[in-house]
C-alpha positions in Angstrom: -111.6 28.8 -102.2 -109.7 28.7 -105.8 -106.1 29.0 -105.2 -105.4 31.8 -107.6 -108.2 33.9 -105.5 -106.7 33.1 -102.3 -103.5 34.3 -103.4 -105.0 37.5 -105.1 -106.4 38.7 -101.5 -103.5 38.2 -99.8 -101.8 40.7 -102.1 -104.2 42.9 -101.2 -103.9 41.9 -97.6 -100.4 41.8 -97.6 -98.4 43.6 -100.3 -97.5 41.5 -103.6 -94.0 41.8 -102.4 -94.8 39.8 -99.6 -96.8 37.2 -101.3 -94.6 33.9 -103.0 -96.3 31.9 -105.1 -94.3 30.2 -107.5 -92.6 26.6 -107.7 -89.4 27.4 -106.6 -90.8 29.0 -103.8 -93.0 26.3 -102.9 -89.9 24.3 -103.3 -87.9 26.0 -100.6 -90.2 26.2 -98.0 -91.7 22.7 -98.0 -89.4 21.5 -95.8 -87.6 22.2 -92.8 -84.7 20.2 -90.6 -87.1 16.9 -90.0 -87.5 14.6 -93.0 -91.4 16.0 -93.7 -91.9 17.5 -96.5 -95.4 19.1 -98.3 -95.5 22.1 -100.6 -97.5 25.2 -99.0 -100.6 27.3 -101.3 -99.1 30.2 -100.7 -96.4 31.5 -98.4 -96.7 34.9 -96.9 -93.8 37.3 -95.4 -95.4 39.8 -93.1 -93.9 43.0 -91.8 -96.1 43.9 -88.8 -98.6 42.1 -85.9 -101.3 43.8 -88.2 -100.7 42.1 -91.2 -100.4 38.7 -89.5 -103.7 39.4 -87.7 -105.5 40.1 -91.6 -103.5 36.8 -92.9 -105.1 34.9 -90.0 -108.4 36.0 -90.1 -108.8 35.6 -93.4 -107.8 31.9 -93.3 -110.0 31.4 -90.4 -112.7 32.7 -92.4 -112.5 30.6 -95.4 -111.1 27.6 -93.7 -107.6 27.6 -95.1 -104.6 26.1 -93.1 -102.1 28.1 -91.4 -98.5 27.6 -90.3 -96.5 29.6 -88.7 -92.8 29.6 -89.6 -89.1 31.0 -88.8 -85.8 29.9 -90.0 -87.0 26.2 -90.6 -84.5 25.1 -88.2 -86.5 22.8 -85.9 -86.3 19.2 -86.3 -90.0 18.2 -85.2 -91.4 19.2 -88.6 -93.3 22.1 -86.5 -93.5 24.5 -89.5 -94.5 22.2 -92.6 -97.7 22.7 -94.6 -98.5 19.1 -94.3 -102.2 20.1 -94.9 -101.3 22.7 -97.4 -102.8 26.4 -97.1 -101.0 29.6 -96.0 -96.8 29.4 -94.4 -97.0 32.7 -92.8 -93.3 33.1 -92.7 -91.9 35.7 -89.9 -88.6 36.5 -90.4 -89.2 40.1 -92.0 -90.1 40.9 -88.9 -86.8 41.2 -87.6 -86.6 44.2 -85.2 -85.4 44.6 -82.3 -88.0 46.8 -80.3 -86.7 48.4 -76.9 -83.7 47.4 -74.9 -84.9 48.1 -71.4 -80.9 46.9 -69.7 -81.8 49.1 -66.4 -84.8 46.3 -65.8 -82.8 43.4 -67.7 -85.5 43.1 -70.3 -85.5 43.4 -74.4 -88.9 43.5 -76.7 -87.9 42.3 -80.1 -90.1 40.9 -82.9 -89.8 36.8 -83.7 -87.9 37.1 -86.5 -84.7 38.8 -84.9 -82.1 35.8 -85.1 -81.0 34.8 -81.7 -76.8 35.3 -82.5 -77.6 39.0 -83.9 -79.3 40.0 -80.5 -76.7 38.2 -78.7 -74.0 40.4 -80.7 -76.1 43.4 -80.1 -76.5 42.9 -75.9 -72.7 41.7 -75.7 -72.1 45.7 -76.7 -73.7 46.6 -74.0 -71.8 43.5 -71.3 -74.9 41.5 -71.6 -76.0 38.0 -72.9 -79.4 36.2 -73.8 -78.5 32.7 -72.5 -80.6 30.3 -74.5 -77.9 29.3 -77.0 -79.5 26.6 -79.7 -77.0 24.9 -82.0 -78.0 26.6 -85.2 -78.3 30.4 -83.3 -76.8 32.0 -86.2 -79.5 31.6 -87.8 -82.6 30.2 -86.0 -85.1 33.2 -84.7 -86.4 33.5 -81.4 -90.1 33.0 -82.7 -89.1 29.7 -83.8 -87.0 29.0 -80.4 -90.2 29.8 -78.4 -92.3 27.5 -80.6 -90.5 24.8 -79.9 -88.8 25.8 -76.4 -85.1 25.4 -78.0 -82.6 24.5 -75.1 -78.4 24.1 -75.7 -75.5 23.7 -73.7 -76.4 26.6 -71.6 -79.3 24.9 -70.5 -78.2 22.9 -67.9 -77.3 25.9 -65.7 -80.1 28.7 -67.2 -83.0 26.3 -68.6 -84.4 26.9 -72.0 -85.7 28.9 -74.0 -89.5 29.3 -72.2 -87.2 30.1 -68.7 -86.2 33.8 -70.9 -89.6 34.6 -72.4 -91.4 36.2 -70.3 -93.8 37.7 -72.0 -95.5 38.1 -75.9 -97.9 39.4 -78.4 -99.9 36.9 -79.8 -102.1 36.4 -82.8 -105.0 33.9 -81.6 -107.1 31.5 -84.6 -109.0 33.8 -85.5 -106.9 36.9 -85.8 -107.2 38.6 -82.7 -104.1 40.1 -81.0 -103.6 39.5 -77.2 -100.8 40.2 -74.7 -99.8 37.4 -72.5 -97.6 37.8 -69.8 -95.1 40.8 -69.5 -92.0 42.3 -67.9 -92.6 41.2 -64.8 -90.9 37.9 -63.6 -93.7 36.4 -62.5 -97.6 36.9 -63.3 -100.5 36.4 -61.6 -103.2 33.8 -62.4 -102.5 30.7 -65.3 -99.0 30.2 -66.0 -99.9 30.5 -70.0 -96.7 31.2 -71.0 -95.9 28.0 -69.9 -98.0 26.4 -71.9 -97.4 29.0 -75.2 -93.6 28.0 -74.8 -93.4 25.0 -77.2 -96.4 25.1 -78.4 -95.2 24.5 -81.9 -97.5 27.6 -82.6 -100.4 25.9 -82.6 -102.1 28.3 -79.7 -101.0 31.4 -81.8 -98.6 32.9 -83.7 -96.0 35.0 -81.5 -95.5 38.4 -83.1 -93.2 40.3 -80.4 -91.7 38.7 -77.1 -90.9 40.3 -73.7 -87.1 38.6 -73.3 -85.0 38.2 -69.8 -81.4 39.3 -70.4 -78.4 38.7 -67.7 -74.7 40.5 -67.2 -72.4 39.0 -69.1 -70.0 36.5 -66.6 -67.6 38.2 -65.4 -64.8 35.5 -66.1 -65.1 32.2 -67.9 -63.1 29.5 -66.7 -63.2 26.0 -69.4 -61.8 22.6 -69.0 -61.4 20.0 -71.4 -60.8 16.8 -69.6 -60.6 13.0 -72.2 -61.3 9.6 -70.4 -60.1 6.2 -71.9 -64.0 5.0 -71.1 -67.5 6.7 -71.2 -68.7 5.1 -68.0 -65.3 7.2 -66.5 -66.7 10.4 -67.9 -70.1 9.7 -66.8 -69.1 8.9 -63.1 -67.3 12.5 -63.4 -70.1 13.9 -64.3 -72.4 12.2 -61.7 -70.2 13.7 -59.0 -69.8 17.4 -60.0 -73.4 17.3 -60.2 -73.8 15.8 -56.8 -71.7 18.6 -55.1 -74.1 20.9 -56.2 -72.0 22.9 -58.7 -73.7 23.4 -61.8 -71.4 25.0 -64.7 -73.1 26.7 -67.5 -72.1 23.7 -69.8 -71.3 20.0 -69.4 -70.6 18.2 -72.6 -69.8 14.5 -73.0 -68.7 14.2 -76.3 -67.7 10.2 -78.1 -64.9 11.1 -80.6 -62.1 9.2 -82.1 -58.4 10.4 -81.8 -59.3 13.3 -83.5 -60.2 14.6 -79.7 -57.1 14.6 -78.4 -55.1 16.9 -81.3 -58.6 18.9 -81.4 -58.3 19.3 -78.0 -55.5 20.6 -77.3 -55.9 23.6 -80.0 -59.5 24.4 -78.6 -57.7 25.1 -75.3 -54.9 26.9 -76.5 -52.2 24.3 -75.3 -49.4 23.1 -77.2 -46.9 20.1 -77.0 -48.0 16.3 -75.6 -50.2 16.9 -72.6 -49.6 15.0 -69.4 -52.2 12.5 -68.4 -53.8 13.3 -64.6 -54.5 11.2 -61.8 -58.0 13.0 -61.0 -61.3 14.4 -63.1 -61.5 18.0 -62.9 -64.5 19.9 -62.2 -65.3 23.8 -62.6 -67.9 25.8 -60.3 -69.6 29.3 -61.0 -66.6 31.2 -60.0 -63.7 28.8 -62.2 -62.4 27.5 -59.0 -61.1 23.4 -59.6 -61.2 20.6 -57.3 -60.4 16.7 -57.0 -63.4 14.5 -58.2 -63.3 10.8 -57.0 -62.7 9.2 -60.3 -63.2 5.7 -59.6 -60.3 4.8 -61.7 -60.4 7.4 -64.2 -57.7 9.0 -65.8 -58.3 11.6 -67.6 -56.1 14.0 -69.3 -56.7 17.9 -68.5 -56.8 20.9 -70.0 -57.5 24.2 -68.6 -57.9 27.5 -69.8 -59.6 31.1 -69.2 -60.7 31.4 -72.4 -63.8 29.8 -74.4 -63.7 26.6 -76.6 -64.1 27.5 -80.3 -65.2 24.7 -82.3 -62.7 22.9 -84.1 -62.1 22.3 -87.9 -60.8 18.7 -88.1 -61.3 18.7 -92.0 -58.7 21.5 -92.2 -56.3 20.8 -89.5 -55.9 17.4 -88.7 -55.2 14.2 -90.7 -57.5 11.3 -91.7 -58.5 8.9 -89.0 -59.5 5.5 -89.7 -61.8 4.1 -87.1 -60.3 0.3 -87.6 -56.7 2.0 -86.0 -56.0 2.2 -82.7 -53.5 5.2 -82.6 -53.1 7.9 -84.9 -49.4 9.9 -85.6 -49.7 13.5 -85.1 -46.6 15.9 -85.2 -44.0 13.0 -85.5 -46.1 11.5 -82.0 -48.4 8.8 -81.0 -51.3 9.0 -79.0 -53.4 6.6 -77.8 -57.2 7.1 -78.7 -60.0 8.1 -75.9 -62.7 6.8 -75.9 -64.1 10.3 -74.9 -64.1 13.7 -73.8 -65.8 16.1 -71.3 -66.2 19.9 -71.9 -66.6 21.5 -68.3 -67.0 25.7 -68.7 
């Protein structure tokens, strides 16, 4: 099919405000986090399941390439046009659709942007755990397609453990419901197999979400070891007790860590080095890890970990030192650091 008269139907399909088709636009959406990149036909911004359903058919009919797209976050090349044809990009379709909190479910469409809901539910004392590193603006279409996981998923799984259910556009255009409110269906555990699918068994147009209360306390730790294989012994142990915190990070920094540290816990002065790792269960209470040797330093506090600005606050560090003056002080450099909430 000429491109010019593929391009013509789906403004009749679609809208012409929906409808990009010029070399900028090509430009900005031939690419996404992974190194691939190949210019799209056309690209395509639908507002409703209906107008996805009329894209996709009509591609199926005349044998044009499809690919379904969100933010362009991912990092698998999951939504490049590397064969051309039609990006069918979803994040119009931004709308969050009921907020059932009595049953702990949300419907919202896939191209509601995973940080927005989570400032929406918190509102209301509630929380969608998946938490993938670019949240503020990834969409939960796109965390679906590719089953996005995070810090949080150590404790609460990914992404396909909080989709429960969704509408889908198959191949050929038609619309199906898979799955639904319900915490576990009967028959063929598809969602399993739609969750990171890359879209490539349909195109999700609304999904049935699990939400949780919000914690009611958070307790963090922020504990620096002179040697990874330290830090990973620590984290071998907490793990064999059988307490599982919502995030364990193991982090290789330079002495950066220890100044960053400190301000992400909200301590101040030179903090004193301990003679045991640290460790945090569900309900913030600590114990005494065996530490084979390790001694880390420890800080603790009730409040979350924001992320640091080293550019900002702290001074140049050249890898070839081995200490680094801050505040008229000296501190030796870890190796690394665990972040235990």
């Amino acid at each position: 099919m000429e491109k010019d008269s593929m391009i013509g139907e789906l403004v009749r399909l679609v809208g012409r405000e929906n409808v990009l088709s010029s070399d900028m636009h090509f430009k900005l959406y031939e690419y996404d986090a992974s190194l691939i990149r190949s210019k799209p036909d056309c690209i395509v911004l639908p507002t409703s399941t209906e107008q996805v359903s009329k894209v996709v058919k009509f591609a199926h009919d005349h044998k044009i390439p499809v690919i379904a797209r969100g933010a362009g976050t991912n990092l698998s090349g999951g939504s490049v046009t590397v064969r051309g044809g039609i990006a069918i990009v979803l994040t119009k379709m931004n709308r969050i659709l009921d907020m059932d909190i009595e049953n702990l479910r949300v419907v919202v469409e896939p191209g509601v942007v995973t940080l927005d809901l989570k400032n929406v539910l918190a509102r209301h004392g509630y929380l969608y755990q998946p938490d993938p590193a670019s949240e503020k603006v990834t969409t939960i279409g796109g965390n679906f397609a590719e089953n996005s996981g995070g810090p949080h998923c150590l404790k609460y799984g990914v992404t396909s453990n909080h989709v429960l259910g969704v509408e889908l556009v198959l191949y050929d255009g038609q619309v199906v419901q898979v799955g639904g409110k319900a915490l576990d269906n009967p028959g063929y555990d598809l969602m399993g197999v739609l969750g990171g699918s890359e879209g490539t068994l349909g195109i999700v147009t609304q999904a049935v979400l699990r939400i949780m209360p919000k914690a009611e306390a958070v307790k963090t730790m922020l504990c620096i070891y002179n040697s990874i294989e330290d830090g990973g012994n620590t984290v071998t142990a907490i793990i064999g007790e059988g307490i599982i915190p919502a995030t364990l990070e193991m982090d290789s920094r330079s002495a950066s860590s220890i100044s960053a540290g400190r301000t992400m816990c909200g301590k101040s002065g030179v903090p004193r080095t301990g003679r045991s790792a640290t460790r945090s269960g569900p309900a913030g209470r600590g114990r005494s890890a065996p530490s084979a040797g390790c001694v880390p330093t420890i800080w603790s506090t009730t409040a979350p970990c924001p992320e640091p600005d080293y550019r900002r606050r702290w001074p140049k560090w050249s890898k070839s030192a081995k200490n680094t003056t801050f505040r008229s002080r000296t501190y030796s450099t870890p190796e690394m650091e665990i972040c235990i909430r």
